[in-house]
C-alpha positions as CSV (number, residue, x, y, z in Angstrom):
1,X,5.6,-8.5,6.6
2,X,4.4,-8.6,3.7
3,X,2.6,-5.5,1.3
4,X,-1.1,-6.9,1.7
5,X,-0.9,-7.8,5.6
6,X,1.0,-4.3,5.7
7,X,-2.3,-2.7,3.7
8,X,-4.7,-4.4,5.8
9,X,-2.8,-3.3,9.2
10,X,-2.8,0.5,8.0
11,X,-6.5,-0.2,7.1
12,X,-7.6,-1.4,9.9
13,X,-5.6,0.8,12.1
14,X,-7.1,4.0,10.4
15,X,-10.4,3.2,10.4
16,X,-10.7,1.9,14.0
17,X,-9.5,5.2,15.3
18,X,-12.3,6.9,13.8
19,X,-14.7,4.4,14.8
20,X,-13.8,5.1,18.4
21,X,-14.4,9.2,17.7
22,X,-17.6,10.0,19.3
23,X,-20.2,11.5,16.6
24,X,-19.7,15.6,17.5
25,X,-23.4,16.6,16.7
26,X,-25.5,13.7,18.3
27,X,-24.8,11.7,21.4
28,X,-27.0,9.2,20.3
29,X,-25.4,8.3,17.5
30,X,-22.3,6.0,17.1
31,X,-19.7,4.8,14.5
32,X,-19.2,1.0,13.9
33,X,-16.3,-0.8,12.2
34,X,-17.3,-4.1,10.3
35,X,-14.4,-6.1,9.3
36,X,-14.2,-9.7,7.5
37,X,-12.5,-12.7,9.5
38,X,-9.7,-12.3,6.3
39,X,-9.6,-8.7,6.8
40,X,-9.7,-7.9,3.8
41,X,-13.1,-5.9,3.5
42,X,-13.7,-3.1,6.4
43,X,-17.7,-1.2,6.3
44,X,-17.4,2.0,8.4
45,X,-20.8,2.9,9.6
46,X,-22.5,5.7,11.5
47,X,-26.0,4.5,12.9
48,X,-28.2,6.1,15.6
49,X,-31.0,8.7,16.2
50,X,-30.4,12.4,14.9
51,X,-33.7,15.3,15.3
52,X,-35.9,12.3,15.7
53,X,-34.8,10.5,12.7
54,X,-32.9,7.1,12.4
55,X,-29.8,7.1,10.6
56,X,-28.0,4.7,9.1
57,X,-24.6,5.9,6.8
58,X,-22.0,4.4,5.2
59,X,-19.1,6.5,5.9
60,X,-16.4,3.7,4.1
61,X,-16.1,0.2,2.4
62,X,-12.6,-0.7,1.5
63,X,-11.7,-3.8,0.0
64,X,-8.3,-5.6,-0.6
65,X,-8.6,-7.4,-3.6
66,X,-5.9,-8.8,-6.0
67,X,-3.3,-6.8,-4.0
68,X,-5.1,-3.5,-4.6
69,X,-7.0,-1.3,-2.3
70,X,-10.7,-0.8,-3.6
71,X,-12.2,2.3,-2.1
72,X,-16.0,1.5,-3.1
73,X,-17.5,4.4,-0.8
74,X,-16.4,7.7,0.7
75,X,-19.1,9.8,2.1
76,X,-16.8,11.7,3.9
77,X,-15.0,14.6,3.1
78,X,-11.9,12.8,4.0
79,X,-9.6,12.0,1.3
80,X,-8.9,8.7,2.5
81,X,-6.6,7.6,-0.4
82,X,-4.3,10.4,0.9
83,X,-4.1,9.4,4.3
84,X,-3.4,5.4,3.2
85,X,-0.3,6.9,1.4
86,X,0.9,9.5,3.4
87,X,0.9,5.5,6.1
88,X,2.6,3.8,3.2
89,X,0.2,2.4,1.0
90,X,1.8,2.8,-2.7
91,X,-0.8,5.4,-4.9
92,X,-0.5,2.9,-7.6
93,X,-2.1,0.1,-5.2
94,X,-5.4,2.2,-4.7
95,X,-8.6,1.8,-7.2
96,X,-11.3,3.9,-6.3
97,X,-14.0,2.3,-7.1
98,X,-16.8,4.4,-7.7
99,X,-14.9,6.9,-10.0
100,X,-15.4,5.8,-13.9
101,X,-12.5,3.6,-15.2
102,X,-11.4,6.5,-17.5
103,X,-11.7,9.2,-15.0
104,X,-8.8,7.2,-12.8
105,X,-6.6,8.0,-15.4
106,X,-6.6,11.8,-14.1
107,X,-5.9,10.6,-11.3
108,X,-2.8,9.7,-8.6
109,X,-4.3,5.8,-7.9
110,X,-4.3,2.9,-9.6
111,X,-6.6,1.6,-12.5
112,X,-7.6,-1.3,-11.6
């Protein structure tokens, strides 16, 4: 298998188990997994009613693109890059996306 259909396996795999994890603090709430037919770009969203509200979140969007993982939104406070690594994703094959081009220099993940 190769690296990519390796990546989008992992990807796929880790995001699917937590969209099956019930949402702890509202039972009316629910997490949904959105996925490409090329799988290369996965949306994980948490949508539903909390305290009389509608909410609609965000929680991922990962893209495979040019062989490279881009991470274009966390609003977790999972560190997602370290859990694709520690499942064999190379550092160096991660771009976070929404962290400034010279800020991902400090960092363990690729530039671009």
């Amino acid at each position: 298998m190769d690296r990519v259909t390796t990546y989008k396996q992992i990807i796929h795999d880790e995001l699917a188990e937590r969209a099956a994890r019930k949402v702890s603090y509202s039972e009316d709430m629910s997490n949904r997994l959105i996925v490409n037919q090329e799988r290369t770009e996965f949306i994980l969203i948490r949508l539903g009613w909390f305290r009389e509200r509608y909410r609609y979140v965000t929680l991922f969007h990962i893209e495979i693109r040019e062989n490279k993982i881009w991470l274009h939104q966390n609003n977790t406070d999972v560190v997602i890059e370290d859990i694709l690594t520690r499942k064999g994703v190379q550092a160096d094959d991660i771009v976070v996306a929404f962290v400034h081009p010279m800020e991902r220099a400090q960092e363990n993940v690729a530039l671009a």
